[in-house]
N, C-alpha and C positions, 0 to 999 in steps of 0.2 A: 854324886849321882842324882840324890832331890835337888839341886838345884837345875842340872841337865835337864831332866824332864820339865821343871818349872818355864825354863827358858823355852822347851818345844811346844808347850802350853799356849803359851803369851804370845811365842809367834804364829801360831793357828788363829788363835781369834783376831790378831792384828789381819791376817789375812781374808777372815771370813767377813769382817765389817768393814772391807774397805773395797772388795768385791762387790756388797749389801748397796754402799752409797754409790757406786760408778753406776749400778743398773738402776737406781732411781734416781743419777740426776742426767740420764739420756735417757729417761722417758718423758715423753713428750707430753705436755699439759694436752688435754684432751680439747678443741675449738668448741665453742657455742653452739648448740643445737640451733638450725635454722629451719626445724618443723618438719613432716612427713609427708609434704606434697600434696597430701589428701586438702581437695579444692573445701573455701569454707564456704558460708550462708552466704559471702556476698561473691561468690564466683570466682573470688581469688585464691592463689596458694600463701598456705600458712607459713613456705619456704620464703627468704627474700631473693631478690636477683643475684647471682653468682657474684664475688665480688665487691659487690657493691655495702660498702658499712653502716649505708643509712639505713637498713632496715634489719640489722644483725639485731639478735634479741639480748645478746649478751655479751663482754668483753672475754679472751682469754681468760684473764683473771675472776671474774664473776664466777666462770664455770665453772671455775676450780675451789673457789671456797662459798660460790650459791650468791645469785642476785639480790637485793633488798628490796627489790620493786616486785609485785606478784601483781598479777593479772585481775582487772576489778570481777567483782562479782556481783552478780544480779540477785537484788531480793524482788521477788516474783510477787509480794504483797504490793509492789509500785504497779500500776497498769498503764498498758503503752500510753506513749501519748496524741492527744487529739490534731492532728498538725492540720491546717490547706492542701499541702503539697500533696500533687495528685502520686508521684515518687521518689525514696529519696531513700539514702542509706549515713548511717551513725559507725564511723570504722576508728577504731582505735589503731594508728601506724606502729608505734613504738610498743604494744602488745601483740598486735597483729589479729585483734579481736573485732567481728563484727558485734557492734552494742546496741544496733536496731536497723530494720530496713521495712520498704513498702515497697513491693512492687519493685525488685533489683535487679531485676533483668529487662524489665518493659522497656519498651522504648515511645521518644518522647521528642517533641523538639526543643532541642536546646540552645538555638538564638545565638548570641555571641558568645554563650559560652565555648563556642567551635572556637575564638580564637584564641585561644591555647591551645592549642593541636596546629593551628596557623603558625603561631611563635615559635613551637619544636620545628616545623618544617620550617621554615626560614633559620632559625640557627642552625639549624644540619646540613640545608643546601644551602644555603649563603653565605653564611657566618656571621658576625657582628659588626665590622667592619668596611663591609661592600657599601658602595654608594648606588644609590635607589633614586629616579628623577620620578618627580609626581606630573603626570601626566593631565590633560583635560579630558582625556576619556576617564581614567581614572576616577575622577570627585561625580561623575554623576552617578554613581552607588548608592544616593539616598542619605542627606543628612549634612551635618556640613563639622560633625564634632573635632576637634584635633585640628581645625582653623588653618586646613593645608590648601597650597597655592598654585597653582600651575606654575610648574616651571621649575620648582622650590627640589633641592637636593638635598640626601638625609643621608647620615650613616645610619644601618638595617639598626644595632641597637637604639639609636635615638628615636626611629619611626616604631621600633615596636614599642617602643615607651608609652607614644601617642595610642598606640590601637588600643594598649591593654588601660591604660588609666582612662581613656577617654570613648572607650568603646569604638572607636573610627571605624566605620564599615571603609571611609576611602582609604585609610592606611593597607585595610587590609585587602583592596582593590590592590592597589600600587604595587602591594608582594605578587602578589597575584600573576600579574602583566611583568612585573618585573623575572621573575622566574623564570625567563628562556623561551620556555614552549608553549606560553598562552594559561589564561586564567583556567580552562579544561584542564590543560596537563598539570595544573600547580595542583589543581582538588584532585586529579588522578594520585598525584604521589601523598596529598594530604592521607586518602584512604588507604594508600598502601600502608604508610608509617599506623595507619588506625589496626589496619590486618594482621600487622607484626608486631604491637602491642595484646593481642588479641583481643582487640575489641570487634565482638561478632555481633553485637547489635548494633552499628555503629556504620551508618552511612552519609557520606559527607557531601553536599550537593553545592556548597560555596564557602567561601572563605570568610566570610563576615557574618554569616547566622542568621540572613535576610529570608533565606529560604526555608518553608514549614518539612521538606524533603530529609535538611539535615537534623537526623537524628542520634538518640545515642541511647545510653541505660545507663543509672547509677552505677551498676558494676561497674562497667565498660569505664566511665567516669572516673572511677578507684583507680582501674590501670592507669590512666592516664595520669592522675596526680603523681601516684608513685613512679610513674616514670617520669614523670619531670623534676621530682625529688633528688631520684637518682641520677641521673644524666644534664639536666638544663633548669637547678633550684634557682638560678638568678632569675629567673620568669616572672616565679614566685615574689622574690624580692623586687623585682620592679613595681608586680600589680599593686602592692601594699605601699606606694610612697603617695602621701597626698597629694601632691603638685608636683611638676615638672618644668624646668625651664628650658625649652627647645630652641636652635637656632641651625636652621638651615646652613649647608657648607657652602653654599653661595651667596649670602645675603646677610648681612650684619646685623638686621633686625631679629630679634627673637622675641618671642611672645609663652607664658604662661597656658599651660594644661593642666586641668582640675583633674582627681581621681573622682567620678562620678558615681566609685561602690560607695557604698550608704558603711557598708564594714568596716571601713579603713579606721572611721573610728573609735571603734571595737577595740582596744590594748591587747586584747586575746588573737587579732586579727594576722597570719602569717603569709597571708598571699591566697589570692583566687582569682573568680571572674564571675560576675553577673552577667545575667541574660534576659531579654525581654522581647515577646513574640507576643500576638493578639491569639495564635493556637497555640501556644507555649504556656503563655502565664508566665509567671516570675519565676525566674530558674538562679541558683547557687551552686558554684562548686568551689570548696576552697579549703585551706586546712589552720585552725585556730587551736590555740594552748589550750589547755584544761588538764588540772589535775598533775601539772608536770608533765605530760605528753601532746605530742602532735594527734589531734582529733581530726579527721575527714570528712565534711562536712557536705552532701549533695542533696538540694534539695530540689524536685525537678516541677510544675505547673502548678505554685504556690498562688495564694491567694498575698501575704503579704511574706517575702521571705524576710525578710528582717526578725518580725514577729515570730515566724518557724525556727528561723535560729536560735534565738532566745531560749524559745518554751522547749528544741529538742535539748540543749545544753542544760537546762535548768531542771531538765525530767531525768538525762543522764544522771544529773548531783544527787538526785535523791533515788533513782532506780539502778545504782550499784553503790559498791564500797569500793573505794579507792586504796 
């Protein structure tokens, strides 16, 4: 009879902990917090894009036994720092922290930095692959960088190589005209792609940045990077190649294209675009390493941005803890 009972014993608890493990191993690890939508300092959400992994704050696994990486923190004993740049913002992507800004919503002219916003719209309506003829209308845009030829035929990624390392106002002519419905309708769709980014300071009057019209805001500037992050990061990685060797798909001669950002030599340097306007000033957007993370780096009517970049990186190192 004690043993009967011993056996109804033994099979109860076999029962009740095997019950115990089926309900904790169909419960679902809980996903990464992607933030509470409430917009930050620089006008964006602390959420990433649905989706999209580049800007998740944490792995499955992290969430579950807790990240190693915390968020830097500001010692308030450091005072901002003294920059040129008439605006500009310091965003950390991979915390999703604004680390300094001036003036993040003004707006400004930002010169060639518009063509990155050119380069999205051209790989969304063209794609990389479409063949592009340069025209003689085309090259009189002012300027002669990216050493293009009348007549001369390009695959759209080879020509946007040219715009983005060599600044080409004609490159970004030739999209321009090349886009179906006239240089008008190409800046039309540029601004719309700007609308649906929600860049609301952010009006775009040409495609090469010649224009003082086309403006923008360091926010505005933020969305843009992080959508090019997440949707069209090759951009990135073209602007940051020092040289490029190009050859027309008509013409067996090819010739060399210098990357004309002063950053590239920068080791920390991950991709952007310089701008240069006489109402602009020296303008920067771009995002460089620091500290283990992606830094967002916009600096907008500098006096020397090189020197701004520098001194805001080097005010970061010592106005947080990493």
């Amino acid at each position: 009879m004690k043993e009967r009972w011993q056996t109804i014993i033994l099979v109860f608890v076999v029962l009740v902990v095997a019950g115990f493990t089926r309900r904790v191993s169909e419960t679902e690890v809980p996903a990464a917090p992607l933030g509470n939508m409430t917009p930050d300092a620089a006008g964006t959400s602390k959420s990433a894009p649905a989706g999209n992994v580049s800007f998740q704050r944490a792995s499955v696994v992290e969430s579950a036994i807790g990240s190693s990486r915390r968020a830097p923190v500001r010692l308030w004993t450091v005072l901002d720092p003294a920059l040129s740049a008439h605006e500009g913002l310091l965003y950390s992507l991979d915390d999703e922290t604004a680390l300094w800004s001036k003036n993040a919503t003004g707006e400004w002219p930002i010169a060639s930095v518009v063509k990155l916003l050119t380069a999205v719209t051209v790989m969304e309506n063209m794609g990389g692959n479409k063949k592009v003829a340069v025209s003689e209308a085309a090259l009189t845009d002012g300027g002669d960088a990216g050493g293009l030829k009348s007549g001369e035929v390009y695959a759209t990624q080879d020509l946007l190589k040219v715009m983005l390392l060599s600044s080409s106002n004609d490159a970004a002519a030739v999209f321009a005209e090349a886009g179906g419905g006239g240089a008008r309708e190409f800046v039309r769709e540029m601004q719309e792609k700007a609308v649906k980014m929600g860049m609301a300071q952010t009006h775009i009057d040409d495609p090469a940045g010649l224009s003082a019209l086309t403006v923008s805001s360091p926010s505005d500037l933020l969305r843009l990077i992080r959508y090019i992050l997440g949707n069209h990061p090759q951009i990135f990685t073209w602007s940051r190649t020092p040289q490029f060797l190009v050859q027309p798909l008509n013409d067996p001669v090819s010739h060399t294209v210098q990357n004309i950002n002063p950053l590239v030599a920068d080791a920390r340097f991950l991709g952007g675009k310089t701008g240069t306007l006489q109402s602009a000033g020296e303008n920067f957007v771009g995002v460089l390493s620091f500290h283990d993370r992606r830094i967002a780096v916009i600096l907008l009517g500098s006096m020397d941005r090189v020197h701004d970049v520098n001194l805001i990186l080097d005010w970061a190192g010592r106005a947080y803890t990493w």
